[in-house]
N, C-alpha and C positions, 0 to 999 in steps of 0.2 A: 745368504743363509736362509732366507727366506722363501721356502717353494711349493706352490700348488699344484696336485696333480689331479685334473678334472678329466674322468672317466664315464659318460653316460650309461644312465641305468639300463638304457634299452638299446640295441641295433648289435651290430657285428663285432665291433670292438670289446662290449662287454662279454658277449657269446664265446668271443675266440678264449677272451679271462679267463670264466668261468671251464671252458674246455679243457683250459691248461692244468689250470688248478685241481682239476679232478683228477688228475694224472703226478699229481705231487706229491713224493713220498716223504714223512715226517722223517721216517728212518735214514735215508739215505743223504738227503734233503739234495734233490734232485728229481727230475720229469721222469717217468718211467712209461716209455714206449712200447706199440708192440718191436720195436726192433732195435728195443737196447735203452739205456739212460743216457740222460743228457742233462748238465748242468747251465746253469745262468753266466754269460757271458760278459766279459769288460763293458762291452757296448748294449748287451741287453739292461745293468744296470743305465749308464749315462744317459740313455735315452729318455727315460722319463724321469729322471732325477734333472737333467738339462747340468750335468756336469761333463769338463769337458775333460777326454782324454788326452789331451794334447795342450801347450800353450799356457794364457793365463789362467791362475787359477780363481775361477768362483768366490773364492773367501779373499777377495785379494783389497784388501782395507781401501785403496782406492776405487773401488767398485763397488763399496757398497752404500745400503740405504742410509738415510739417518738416522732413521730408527735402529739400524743394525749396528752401524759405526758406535751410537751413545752405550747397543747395548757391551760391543767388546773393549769401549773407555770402563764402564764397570766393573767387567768382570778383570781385566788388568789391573784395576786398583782395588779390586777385593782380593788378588793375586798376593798383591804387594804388602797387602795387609797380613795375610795368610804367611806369607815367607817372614817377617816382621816378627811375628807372633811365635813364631817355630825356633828362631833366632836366640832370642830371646831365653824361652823358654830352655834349650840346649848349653846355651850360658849359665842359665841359674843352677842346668843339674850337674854341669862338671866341677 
């Protein structure tokens, strides 16, 4: 769940970015070429997100941090809370 994506300020990697991005229409929300539009592709996300298009998945509670794991023990029991509370509440108004 956890993921950094470090892109240097300067060299060729940020050049090609900043290339793209000037060719990026709000409207369409797609690349606009001179020889046509072009959209963001399965693989053009995974790649620097590092999720995979295939196989296990990334969130897979066995794979993750500790940090990650306590944080979705939480959020499952404020889940449980939350459905508890709605419960409840749908009882008192019938």
């Amino acid at each position: 769940m956890s993921r950094n994506l470090n892109i240097p300020r300067h060299g060729v990697g940020h050049k090609n970015l900043e290339h793209a991005f000037s060719h990026w229409s709000i409207d369409t929300h797609s690349f606009v070429w001179a020889w046509g539009e072009s959209g963001l592709s399965l693989e053009d996300v995974a790649i620097p997100t590092c999720l995979s298009l295939h196989g296990v998945s990334p969130l897979d509670p066995d794979n993750l941090s500790s940090i990650d794991q306590r944080d979705v023990i939480e959020l499952r029991r404020l889940e449980q809370i939350s459905s508890i509370r709605s419960s409840v509440h749908r009882s008192k108004c019938s």
